[in-house]
C-alpha positions as a Markdown table, in Angstrom:
| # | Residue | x | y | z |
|---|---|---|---|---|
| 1 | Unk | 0.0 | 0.0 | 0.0 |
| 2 | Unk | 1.1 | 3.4 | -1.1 |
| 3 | Unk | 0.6 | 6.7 | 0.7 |
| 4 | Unk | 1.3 | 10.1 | -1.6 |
| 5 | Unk | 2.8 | 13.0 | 0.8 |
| 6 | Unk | 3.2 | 15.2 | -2.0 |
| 7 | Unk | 1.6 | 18.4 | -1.8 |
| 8 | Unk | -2.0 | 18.4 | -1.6 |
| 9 | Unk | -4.5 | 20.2 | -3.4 |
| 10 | Unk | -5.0 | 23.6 | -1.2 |
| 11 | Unk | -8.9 | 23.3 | 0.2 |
| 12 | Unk | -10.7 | 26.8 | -1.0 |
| 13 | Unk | -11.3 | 29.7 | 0.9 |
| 14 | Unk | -14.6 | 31.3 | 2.0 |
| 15 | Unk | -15.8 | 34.7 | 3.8 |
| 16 | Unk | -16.5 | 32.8 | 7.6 |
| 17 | Unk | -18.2 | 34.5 | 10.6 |
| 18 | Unk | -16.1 | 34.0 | 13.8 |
| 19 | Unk | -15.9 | 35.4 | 17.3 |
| 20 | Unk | -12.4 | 37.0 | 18.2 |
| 21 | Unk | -11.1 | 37.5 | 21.5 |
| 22 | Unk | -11.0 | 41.7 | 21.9 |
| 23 | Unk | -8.0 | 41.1 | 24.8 |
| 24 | Unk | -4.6 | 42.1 | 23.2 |
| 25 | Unk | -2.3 | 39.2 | 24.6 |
| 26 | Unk | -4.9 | 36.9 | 23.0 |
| 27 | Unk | -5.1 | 35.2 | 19.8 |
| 28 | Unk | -8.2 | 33.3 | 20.7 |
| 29 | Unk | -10.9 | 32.9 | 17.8 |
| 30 | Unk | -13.8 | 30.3 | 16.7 |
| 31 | Unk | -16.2 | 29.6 | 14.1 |
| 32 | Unk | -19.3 | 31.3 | 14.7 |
| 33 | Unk | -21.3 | 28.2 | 13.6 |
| 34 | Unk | -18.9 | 26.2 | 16.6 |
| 35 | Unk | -20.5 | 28.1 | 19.5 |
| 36 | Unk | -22.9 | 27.6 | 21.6 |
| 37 | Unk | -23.3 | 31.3 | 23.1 |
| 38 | Unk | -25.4 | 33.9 | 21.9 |
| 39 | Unk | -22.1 | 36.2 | 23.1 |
| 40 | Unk | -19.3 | 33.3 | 24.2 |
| 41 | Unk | -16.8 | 34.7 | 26.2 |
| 42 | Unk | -12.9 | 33.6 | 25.2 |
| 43 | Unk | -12.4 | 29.9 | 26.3 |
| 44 | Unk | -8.5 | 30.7 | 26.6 |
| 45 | Unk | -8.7 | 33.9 | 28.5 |
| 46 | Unk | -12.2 | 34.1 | 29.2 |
| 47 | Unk | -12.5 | 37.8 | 28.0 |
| 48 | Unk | -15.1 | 39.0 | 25.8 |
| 49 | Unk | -15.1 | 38.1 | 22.0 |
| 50 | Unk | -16.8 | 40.0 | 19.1 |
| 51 | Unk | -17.6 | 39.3 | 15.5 |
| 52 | Unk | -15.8 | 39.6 | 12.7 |
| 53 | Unk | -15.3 | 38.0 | 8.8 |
| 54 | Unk | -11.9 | 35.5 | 8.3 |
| 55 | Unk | -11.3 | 33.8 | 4.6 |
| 56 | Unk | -10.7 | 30.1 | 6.0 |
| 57 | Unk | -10.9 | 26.8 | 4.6 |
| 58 | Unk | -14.5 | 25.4 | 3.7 |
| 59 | Unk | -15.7 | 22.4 | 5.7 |
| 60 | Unk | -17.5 | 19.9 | 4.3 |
């Protein structure tokens, strides 16, 4: 059996809702459509998170 770790073809990007941590020292984000919260708060620093638009991968 044979296993290819060439390069792969790159998944396409799409506009994405996400929350994003407002604290400085954080980098914390998720997908909008990943929370449970009407208004989550970070879940690494626990500081409030607001909207925003990423381009990320598309999940299937």
């Amino acid at each position: 059996m044979a296993f290819s770790r060439g390069p792969k073809e790159p998944l396409p990007e799409v506009e994405t809702n996400v929350w994003s941590c407002t604290s400085d020292e954080c980098q914390g984000w998720m997908r909008e459509s990943f929370s449970f919260e009407k208004e989550p708060e970070c879940p690494l620093c626990q500081s409030k998170m607001e909207q925003e638009i990423r381009m990320l991968p598309e999940l299937e």
